[in-house]
Backbone as CSV, one residue per row, in Angstrom:
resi,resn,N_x,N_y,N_z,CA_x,CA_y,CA_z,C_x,C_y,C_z
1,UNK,10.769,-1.532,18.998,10.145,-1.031,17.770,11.177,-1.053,16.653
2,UNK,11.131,-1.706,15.554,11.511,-1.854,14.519,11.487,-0.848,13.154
3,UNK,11.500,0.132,12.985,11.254,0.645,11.801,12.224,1.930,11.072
4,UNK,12.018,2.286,10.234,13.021,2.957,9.223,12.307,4.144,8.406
5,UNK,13.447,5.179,8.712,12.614,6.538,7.966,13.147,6.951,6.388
6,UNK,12.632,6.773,5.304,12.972,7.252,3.868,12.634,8.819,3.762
7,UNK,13.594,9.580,3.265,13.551,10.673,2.874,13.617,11.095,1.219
8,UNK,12.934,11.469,0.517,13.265,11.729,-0.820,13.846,13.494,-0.586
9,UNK,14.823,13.710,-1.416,15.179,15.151,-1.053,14.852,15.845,-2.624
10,UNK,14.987,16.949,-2.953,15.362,18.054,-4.059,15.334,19.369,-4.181
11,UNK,16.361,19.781,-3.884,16.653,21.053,-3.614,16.437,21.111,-2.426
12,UNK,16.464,20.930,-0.737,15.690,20.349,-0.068,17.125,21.108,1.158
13,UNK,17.519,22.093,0.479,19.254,22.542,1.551,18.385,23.596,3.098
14,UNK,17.387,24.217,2.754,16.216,24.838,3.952,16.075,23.928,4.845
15,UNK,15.467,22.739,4.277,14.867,21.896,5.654,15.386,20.277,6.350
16,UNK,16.307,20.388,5.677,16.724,18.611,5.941,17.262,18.552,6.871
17,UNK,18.023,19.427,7.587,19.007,19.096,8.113,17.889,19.250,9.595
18,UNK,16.908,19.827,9.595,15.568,20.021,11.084,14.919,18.535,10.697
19,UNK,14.926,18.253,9.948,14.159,16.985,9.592,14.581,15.778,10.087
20,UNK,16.263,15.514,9.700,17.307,14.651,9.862,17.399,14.888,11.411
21,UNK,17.590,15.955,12.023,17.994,16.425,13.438,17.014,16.066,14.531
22,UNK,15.742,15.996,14.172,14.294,15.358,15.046,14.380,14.038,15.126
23,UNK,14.898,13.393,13.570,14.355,11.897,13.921,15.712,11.448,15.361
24,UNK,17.211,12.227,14.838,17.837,11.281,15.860,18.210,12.162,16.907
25,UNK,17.365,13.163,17.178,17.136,13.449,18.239,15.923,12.354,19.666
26,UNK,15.267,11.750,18.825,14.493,11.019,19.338,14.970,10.215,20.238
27,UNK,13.731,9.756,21.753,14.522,9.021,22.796,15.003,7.587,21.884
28,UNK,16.134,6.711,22.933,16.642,5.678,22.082,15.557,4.600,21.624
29,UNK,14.374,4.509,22.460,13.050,3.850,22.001,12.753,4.163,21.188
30,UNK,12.683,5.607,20.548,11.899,5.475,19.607,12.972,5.760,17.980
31,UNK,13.920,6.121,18.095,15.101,6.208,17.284,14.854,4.975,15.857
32,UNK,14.804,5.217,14.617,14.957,4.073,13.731,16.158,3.735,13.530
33,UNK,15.753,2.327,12.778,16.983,1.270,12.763,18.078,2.065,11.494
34,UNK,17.187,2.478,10.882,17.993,3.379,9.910,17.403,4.435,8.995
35,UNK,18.457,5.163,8.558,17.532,6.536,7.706,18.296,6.762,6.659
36,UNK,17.437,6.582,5.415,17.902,6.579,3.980,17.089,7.941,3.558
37,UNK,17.944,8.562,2.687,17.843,9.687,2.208,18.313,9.876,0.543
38,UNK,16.997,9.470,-0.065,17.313,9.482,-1.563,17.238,10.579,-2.494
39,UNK,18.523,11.298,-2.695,18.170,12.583,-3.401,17.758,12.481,-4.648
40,UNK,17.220,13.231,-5.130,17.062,13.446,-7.170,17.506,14.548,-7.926
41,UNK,18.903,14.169,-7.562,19.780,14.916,-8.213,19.485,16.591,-7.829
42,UNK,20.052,16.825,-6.208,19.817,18.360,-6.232,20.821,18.865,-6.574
43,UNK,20.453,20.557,-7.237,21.709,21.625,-7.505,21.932,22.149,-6.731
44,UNK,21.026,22.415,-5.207,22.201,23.245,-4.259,22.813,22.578,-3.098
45,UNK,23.041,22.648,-1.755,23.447,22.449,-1.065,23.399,20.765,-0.266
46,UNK,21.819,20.453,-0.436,21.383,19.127,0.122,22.119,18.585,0.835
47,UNK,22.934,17.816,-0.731,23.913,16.636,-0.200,25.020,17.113,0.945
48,UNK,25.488,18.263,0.555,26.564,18.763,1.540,26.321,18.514,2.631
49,UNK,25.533,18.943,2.843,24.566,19.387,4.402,24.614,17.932,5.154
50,UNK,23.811,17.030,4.057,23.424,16.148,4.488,24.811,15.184,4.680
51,UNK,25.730,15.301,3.895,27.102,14.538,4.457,27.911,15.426,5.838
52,UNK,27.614,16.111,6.009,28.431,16.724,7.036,27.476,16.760,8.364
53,UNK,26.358,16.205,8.465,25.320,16.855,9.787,25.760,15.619,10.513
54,UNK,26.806,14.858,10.485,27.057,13.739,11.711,26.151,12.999,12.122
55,UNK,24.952,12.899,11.422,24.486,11.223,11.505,24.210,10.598,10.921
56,UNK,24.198,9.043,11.035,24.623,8.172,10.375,23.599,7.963,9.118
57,UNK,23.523,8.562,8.501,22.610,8.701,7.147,22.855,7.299,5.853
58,UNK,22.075,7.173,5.621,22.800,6.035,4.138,22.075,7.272,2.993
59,UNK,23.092,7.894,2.142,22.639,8.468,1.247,22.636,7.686,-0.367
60,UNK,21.499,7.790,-0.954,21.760,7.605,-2.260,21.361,8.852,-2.864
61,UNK,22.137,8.681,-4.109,22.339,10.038,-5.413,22.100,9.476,-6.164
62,UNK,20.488,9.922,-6.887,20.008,9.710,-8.314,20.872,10.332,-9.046
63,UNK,21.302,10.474,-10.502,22.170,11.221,-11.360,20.998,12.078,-11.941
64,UNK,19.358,11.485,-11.768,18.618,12.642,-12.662,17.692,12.344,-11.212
65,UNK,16.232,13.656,-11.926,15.136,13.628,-10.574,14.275,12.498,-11.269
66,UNK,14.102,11.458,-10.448,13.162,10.229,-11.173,11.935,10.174,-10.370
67,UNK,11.803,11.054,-9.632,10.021,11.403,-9.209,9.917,10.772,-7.648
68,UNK,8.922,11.293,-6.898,8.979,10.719,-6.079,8.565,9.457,-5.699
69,UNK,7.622,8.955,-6.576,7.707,7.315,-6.124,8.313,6.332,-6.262
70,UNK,9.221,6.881,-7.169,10.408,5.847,-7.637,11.591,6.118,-6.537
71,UNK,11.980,7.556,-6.564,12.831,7.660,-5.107,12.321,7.011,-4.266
72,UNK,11.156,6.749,-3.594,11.136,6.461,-2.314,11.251,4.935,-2.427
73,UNK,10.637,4.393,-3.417,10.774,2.849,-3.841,12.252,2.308,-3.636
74,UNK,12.739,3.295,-4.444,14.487,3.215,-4.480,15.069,2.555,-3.113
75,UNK,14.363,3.556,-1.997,14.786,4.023,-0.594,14.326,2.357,0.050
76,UNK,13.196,2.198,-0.132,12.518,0.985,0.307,13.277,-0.291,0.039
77,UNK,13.866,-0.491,-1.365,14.631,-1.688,-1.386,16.042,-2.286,-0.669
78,UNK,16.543,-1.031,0.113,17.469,-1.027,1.220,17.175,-1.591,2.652
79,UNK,15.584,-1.738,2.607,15.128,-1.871,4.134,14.171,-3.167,3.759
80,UNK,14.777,-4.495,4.795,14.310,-5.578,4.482,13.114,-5.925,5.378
81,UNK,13.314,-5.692,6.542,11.924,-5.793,7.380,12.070,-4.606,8.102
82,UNK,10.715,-4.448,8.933,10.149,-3.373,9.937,9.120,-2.383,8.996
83,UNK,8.342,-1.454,9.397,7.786,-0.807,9.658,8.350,0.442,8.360
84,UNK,7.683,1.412,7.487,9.003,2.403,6.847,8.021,4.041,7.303
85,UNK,8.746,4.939,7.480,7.979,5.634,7.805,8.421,6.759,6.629
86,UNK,7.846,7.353,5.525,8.306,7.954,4.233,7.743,9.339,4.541
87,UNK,8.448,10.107,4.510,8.539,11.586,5.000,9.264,12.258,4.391
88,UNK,8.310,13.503,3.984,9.032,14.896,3.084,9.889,15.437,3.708
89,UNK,10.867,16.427,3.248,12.203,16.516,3.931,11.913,17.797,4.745
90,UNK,10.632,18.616,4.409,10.167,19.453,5.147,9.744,19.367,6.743
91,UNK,9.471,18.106,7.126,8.754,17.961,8.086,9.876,17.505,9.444
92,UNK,9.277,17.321,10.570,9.719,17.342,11.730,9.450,16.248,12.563
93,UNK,10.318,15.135,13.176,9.231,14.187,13.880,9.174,15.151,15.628
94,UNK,7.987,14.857,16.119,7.565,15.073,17.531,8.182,13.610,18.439
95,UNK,8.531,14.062,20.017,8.301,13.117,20.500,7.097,12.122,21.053
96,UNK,7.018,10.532,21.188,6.009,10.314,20.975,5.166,9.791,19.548
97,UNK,5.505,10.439,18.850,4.847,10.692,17.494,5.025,8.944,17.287
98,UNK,6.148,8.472,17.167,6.366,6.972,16.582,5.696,5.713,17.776
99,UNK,6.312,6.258,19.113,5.335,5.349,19.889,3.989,4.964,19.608
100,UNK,3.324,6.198,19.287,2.173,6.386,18.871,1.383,5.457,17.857
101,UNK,2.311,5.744,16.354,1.945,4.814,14.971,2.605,3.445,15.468
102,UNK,3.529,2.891,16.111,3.540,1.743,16.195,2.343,1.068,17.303
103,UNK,2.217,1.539,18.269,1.313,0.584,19.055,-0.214,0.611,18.229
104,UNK,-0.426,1.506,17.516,-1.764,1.573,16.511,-1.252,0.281,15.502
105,UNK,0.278,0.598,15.242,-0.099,-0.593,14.259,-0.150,-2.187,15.024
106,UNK,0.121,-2.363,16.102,-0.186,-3.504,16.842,-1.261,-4.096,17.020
107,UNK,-2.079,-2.675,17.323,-3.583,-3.142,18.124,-4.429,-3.059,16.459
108,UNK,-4.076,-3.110,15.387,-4.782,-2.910,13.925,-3.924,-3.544,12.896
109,UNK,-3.799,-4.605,13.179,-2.968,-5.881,12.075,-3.384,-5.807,10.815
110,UNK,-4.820,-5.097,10.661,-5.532,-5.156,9.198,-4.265,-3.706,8.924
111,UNK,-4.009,-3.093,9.597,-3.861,-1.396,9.003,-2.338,-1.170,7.955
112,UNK,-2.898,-0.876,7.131,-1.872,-0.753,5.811,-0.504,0.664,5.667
113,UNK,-1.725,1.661,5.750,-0.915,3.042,5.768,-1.557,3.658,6.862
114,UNK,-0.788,4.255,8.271,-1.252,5.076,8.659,-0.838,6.561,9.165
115,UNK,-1.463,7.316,8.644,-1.107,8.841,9.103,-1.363,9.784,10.369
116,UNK,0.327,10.262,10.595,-0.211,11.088,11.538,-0.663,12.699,11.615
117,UNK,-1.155,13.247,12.625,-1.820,14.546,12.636,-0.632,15.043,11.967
118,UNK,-0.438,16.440,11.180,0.460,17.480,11.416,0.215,18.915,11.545
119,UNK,1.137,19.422,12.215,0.384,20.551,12.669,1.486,22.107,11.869
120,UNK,1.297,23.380,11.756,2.430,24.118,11.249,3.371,24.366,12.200
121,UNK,3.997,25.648,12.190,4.738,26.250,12.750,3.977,26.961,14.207
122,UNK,2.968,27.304,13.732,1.756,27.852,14.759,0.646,27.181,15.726
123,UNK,1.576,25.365,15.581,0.860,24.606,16.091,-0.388,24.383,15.051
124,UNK,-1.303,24.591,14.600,-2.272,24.846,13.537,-2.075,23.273,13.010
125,UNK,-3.435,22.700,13.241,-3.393,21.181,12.428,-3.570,21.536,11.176
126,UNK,-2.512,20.839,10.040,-2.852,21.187,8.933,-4.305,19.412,8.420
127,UNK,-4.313,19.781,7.319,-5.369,18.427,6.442,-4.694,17.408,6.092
128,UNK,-4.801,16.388,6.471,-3.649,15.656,5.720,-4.437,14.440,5.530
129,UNK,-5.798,14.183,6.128,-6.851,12.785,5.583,-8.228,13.034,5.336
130,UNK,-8.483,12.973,4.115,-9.201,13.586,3.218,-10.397,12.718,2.474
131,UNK,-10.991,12.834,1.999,-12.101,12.117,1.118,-11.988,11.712,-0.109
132,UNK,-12.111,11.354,-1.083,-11.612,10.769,-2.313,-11.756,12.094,-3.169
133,UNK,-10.650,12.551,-3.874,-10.586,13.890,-4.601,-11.703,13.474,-6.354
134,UNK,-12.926,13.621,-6.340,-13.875,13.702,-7.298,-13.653,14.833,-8.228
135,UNK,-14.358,15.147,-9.271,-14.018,16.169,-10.341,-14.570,18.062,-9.738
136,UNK,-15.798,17.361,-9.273,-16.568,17.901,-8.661,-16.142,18.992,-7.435
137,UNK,-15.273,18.336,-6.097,-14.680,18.479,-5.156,-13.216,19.152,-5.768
138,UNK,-12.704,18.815,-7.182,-11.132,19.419,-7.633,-11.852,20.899,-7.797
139,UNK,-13.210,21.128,-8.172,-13.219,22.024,-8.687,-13.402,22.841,-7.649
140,UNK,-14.309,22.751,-7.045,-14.447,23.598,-5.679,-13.465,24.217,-4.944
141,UNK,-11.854,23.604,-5.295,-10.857,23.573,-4.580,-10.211,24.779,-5.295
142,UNK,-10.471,24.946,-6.817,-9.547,25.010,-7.868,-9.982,26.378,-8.679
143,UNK,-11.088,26.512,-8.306,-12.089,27.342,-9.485,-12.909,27.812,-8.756
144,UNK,-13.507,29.384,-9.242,-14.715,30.344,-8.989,-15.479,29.516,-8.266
145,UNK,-16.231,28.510,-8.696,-16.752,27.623,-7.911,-16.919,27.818,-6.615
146,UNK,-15.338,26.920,-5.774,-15.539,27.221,-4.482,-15.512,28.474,-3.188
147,UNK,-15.987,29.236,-4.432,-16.336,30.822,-3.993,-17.770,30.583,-3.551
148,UNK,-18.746,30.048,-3.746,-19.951,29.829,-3.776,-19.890,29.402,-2.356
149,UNK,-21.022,29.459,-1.981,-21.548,29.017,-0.234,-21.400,27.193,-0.567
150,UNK,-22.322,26.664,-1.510,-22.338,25.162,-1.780,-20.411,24.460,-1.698
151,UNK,-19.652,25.145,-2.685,-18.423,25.210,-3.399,-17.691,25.056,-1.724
152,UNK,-17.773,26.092,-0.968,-17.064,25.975,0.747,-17.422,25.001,1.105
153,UNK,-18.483,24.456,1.136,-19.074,23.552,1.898,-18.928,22.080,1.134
154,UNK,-18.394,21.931,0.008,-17.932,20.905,-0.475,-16.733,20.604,-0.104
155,UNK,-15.647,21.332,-0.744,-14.306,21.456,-0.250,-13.849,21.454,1.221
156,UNK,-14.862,22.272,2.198,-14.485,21.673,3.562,-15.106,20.625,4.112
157,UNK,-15.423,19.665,3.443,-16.235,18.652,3.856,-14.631,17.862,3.592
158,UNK,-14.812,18.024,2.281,-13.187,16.951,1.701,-12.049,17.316,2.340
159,UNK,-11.732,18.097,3.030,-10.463,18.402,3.645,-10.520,18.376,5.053
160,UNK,-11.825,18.480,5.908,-11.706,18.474,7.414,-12.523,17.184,7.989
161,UNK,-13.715,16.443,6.974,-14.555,15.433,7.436,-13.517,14.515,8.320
162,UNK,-12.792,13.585,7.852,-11.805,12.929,8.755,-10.740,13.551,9.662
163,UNK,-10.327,14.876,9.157,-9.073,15.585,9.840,-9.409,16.097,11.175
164,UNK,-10.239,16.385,11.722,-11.222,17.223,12.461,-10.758,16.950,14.030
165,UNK,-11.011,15.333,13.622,-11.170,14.374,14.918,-9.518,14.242,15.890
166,UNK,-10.447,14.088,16.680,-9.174,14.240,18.023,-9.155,11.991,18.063
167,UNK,-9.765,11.347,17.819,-9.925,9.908,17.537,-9.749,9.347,16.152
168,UNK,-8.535,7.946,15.939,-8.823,7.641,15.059,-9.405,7.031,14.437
169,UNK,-9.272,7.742,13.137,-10.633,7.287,12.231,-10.226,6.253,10.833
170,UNK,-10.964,6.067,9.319,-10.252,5.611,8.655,-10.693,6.382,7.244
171,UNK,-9.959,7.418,7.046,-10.088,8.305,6.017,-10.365,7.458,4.747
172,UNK,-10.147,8.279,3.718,-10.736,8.036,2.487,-8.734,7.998,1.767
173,UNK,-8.303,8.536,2.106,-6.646,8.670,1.782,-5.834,9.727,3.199
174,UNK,-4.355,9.520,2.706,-3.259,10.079,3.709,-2.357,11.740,2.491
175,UNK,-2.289,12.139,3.166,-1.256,13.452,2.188,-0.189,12.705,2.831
176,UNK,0.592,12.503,1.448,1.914,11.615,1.517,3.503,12.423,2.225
177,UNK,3.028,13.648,2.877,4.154,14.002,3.406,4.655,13.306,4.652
178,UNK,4.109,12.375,5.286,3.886,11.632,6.278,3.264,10.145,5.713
179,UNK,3.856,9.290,5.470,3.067,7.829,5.631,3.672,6.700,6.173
180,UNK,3.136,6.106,7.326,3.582,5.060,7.673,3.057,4.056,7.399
181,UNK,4.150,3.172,6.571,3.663,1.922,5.900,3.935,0.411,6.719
182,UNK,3.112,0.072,6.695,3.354,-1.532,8.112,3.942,-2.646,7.665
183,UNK,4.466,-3.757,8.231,4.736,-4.881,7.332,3.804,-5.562,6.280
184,UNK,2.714,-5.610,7.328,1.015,-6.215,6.310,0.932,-5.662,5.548
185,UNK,0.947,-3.919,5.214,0.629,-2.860,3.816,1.577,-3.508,2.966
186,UNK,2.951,-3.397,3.204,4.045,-3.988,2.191,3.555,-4.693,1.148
187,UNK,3.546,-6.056,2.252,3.418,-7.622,1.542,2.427,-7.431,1.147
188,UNK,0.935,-7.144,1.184,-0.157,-7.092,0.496,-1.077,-6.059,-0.387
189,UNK,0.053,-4.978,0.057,-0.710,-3.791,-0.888,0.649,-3.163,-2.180
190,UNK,1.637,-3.009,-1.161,3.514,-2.785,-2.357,3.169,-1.667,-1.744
191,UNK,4.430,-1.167,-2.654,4.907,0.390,-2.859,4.116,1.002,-3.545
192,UNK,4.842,2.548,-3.764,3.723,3.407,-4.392,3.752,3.033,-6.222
193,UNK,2.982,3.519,-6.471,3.088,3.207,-7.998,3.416,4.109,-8.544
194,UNK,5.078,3.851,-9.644,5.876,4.966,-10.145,5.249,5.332,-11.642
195,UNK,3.620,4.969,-11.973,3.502,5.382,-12.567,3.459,7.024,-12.455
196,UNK,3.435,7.618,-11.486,2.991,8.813,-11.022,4.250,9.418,-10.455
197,UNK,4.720,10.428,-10.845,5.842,11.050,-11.020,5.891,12.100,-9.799
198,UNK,4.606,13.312,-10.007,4.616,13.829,-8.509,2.998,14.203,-8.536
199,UNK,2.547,14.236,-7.136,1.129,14.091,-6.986,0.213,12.808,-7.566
200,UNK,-0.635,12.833,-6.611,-1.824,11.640,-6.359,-1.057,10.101,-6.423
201,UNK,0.464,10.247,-6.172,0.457,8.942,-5.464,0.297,8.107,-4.541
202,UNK,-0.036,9.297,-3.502,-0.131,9.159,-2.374,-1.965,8.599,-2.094
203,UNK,-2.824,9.057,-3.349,-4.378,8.975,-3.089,-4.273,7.522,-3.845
204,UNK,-3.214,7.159,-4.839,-3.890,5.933,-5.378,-3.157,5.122,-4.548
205,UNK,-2.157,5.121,-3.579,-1.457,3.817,-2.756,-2.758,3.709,-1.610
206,UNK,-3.428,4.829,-1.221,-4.907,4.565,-0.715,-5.442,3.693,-1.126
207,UNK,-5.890,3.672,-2.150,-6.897,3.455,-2.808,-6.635,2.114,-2.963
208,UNK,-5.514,1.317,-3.324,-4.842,0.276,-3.345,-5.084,-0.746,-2.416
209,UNK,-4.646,0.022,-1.126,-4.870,-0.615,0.235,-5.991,-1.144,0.249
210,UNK,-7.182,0.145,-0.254,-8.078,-0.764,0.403,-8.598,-1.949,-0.505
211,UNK,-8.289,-1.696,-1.852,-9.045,-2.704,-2.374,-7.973,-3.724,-2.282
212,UNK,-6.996,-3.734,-1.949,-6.286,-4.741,-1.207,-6.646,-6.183,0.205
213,UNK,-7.641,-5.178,0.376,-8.406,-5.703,2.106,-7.762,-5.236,3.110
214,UNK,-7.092,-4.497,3.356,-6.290,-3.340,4.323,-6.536,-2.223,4.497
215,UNK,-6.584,-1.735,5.386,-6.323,-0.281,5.956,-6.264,0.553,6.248
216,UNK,-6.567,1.928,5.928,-5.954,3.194,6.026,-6.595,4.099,6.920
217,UNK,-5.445,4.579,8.205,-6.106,4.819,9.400,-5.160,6.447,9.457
218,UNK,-6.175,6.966,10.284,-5.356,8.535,10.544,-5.754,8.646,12.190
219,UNK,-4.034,8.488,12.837,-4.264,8.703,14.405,-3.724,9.707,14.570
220,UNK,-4.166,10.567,15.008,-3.986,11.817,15.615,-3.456,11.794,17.168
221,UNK,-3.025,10.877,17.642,-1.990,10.979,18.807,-0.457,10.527,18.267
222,UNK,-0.593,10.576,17.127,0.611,10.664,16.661,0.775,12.051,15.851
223,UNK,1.976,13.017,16.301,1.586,14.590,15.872,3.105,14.888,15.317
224,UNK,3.339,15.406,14.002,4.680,15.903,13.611,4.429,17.474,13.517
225,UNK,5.187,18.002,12.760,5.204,19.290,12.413,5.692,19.342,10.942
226,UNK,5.232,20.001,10.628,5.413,20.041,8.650,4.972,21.392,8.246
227,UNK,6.300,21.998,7.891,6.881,23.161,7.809,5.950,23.958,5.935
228,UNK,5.748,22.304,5.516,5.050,22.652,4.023,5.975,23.577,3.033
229,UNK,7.161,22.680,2.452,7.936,23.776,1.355,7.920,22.630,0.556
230,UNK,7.621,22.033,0.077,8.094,20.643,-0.581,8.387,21.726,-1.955
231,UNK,9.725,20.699,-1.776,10.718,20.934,-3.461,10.997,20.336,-3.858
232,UNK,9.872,18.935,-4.578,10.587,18.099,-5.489,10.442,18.377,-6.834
233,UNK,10.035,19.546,-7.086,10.177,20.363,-8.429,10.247,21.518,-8.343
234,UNK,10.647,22.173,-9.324,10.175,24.167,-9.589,10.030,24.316,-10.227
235,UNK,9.262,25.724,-10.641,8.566,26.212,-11.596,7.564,25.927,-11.680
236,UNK,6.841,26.291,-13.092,5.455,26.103,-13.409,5.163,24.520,-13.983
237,UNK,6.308,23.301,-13.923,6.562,22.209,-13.975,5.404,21.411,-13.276
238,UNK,5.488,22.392,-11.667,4.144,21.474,-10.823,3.021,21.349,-11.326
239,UNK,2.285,22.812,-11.770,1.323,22.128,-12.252,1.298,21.026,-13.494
240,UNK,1.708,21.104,-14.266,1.559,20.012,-15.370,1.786,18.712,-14.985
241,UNK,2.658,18.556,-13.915,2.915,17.314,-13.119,1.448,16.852,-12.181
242,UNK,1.147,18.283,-11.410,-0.226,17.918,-11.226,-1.504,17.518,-12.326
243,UNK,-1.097,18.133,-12.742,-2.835,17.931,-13.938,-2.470,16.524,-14.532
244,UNK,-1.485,15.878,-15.065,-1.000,14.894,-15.661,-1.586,13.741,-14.849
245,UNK,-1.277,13.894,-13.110,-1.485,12.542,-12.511,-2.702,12.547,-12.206
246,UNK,-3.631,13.577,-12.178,-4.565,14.041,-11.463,-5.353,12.940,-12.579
247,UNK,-5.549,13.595,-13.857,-6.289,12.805,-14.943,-5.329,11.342,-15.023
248,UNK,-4.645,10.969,-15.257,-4.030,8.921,-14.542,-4.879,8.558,-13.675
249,UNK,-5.096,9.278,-12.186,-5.595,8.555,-11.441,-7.120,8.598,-11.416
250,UNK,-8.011,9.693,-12.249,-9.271,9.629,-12.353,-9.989,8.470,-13.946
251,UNK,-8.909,8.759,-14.623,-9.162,7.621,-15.800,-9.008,6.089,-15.300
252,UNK,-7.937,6.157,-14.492,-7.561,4.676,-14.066,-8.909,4.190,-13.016
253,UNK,-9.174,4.971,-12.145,-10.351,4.607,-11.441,-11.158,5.410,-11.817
254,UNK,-12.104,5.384,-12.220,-13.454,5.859,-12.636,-14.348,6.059,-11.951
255,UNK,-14.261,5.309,-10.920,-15.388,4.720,-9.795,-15.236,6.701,-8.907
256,UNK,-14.151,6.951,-8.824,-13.933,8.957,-8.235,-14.693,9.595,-8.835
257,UNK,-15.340,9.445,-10.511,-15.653,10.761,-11.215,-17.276,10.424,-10.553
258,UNK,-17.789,9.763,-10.029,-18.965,9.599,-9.601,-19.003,9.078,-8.307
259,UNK,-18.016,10.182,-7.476,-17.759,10.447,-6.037,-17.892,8.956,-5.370
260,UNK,-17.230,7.893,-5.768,-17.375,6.556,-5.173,-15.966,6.024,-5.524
261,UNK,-15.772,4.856,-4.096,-14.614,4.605,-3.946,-14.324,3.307,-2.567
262,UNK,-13.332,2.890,-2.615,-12.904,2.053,-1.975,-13.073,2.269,-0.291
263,UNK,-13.033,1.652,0.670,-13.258,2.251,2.207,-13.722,3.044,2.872
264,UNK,-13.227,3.679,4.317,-13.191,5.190,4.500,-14.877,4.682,5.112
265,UNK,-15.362,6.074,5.059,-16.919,6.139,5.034,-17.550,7.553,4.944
266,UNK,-18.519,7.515,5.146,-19.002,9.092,4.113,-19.918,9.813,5.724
C-alpha cells in the first residue's frame, strides 16, 4: 500500500502529537510512505512538539495562516504518487482503518474521495457523510426552526441518511476531517479549491468529484477517532469564515438552493 498522510496544523499543541503517534504507531503494512505536516503559522507550542516527537515528519512553516486548502495543497505538492490521506490534527488513525480505504479503493477504480466512519472519545459515531447542505436544511441546523418537529426531521435526515449505515454507501459529501483522496480523484477531479479559506471545502471538492464522473464513497469499516477541537482559527473569526464560504459555495452552485445536486442519492 502506497500512500501519504497531510496534516494542516494551527495552534494544534493539544492534539498532534496523538495524531502523529497513531499513524506511526501503525503495523508496518499499513504505515505511510510519508507524513507532511503543514503548519499556518502557530503561536504556541505545535512546531516544538512536533520537532521533538521522534518521527520522521517533513514539516513545512507557513510565515502567515493561508487557510486550509491551500495548506493542504501546499502538503500535496510534496507527494508525487500514491493515495493522500488529509486529516485534522485532532484525529486518531485506528488499526485497520487504512487496510480498509485502500482495498475499497481497489475494488472502486471510479472512487474519488473516500471517507471513513469516526467515532468520539465514547466510541459514539460522529456524522461525517451528509446530504447536500441546502438553505433550507442550514436553517434547520442553525435557527428556531430546527426546534420544530418538521426542522428535526430535516436536519436528521441531512446528517444521519448516509451516516447510519454499517455498509458502504455513496453520500452526497465527506466532513473533511478525514479524506482519502485516490490516484483517479487527483488526476481527474484536483485538489481542494483555495478559493475557500475555512469551511465548505470539503462539500465543494464533493461536489467536483462528482461532476467530474467519480466518486464519493463513505466505508464504514474503515473507523478513526476524532477528538473534534479543530483550531485552524479563533475567535468569532469562524463564523464569518463560515458564512463567507457558505454563500461562495451556494452562489457558485445554485443547483443546492433548490435542494439538487450532483450524485449520492436521496
Amino acid at each position: 500500500m502506497k500512500w501519504s498522510a497531510i496534516i494542516t496544523t494551527y495552534n494544534s499543541e493539544q492534539v498532534i502529537s496523538r495524531a502523529l503517534g497513531s499513524l506511526f504507531a501503525l503495523s508496518p503494512k499499513e504505515k505511510p510512505s510519508k507524513v507532511i505536516v503543514v503548519d499556518n503559522a502557530s503561536t504556541d507550542g505545535t512546531i516544538p512538539i512536533i520537532e521533538t516527537c521522534n518521527f520522521p515528519v517533513h514539516i513545512i512553516k507557513n510565515q502567515t495562516n493561508l487557510g486550509l486548502s491551500k495548506a493542504n495543497n501546499i502538503g500535496a505538492s510534496c507527494i508525487k504518487e500514491g493515495s493522500i490521506f488529509f486529516l485534522n490534527p485532532d484525529v486518531e488513525i485506528l488499526p485497520g482503518a487504512i487496510t480498509a480505504l485502500y482495498e475499497f479503493q481497489v475494488k472502486h477504480p471510479k472512487a474519488a474521495l473516500i471517507g471513513p466512519a469516526m467515532i468520539d472519545e465514547n466510541q459514539k459515531r460522529q456524522s461525517t457523510a451528509r446530504t447536500w447542505p441546502d438553505p433550507l436544511t442550514i436553517a434547520c441546523r442553525r435557527t428556531l426552526l430546527g426546534k420544530t418537529s418538521w426542522g428535526k426531521t430535516r436536519a436528521l435526515n441531512h446528517l444521519e441518511q448516509f451516516n447510519s449505515t454499517t455498509l458502504a454507501v455513496q453520500p452526497h459529501w465527506l466532513v473533511g476531517a478525514a479524506m482519502w483522496l485516490t490516484p483517479a480523484g487527483r488526476k481527474t477531479t484536483g485538489l481542494m479549491s483555495e478559493k475557500y479559506f475555512l469551511y465548505f471545502e470539503d462539500v465543494e471538492w464533493c461536489w467536483r468529484a462528482w461532476l467530474s464522473g467519480l466518486e464519493v464513497w463513505f466505508e464504514p469499516k474503515a473507523e478513526i477517532q476524532h477528538v473534534c477541537q479543530r483550531q485552524s482559527t479563533s475567535g468569532g473569526t469562524t463564523l464569518n469564515y463560515h458564512l463567507k464560504s457558505m454563500l461562495r459555495f451556494l452562489l457558485t452552485h445554485p443547483k443546492v438552493l433548490f435542494n439538487k445536486g450532483p450524485g449520492g442519492f436521496k
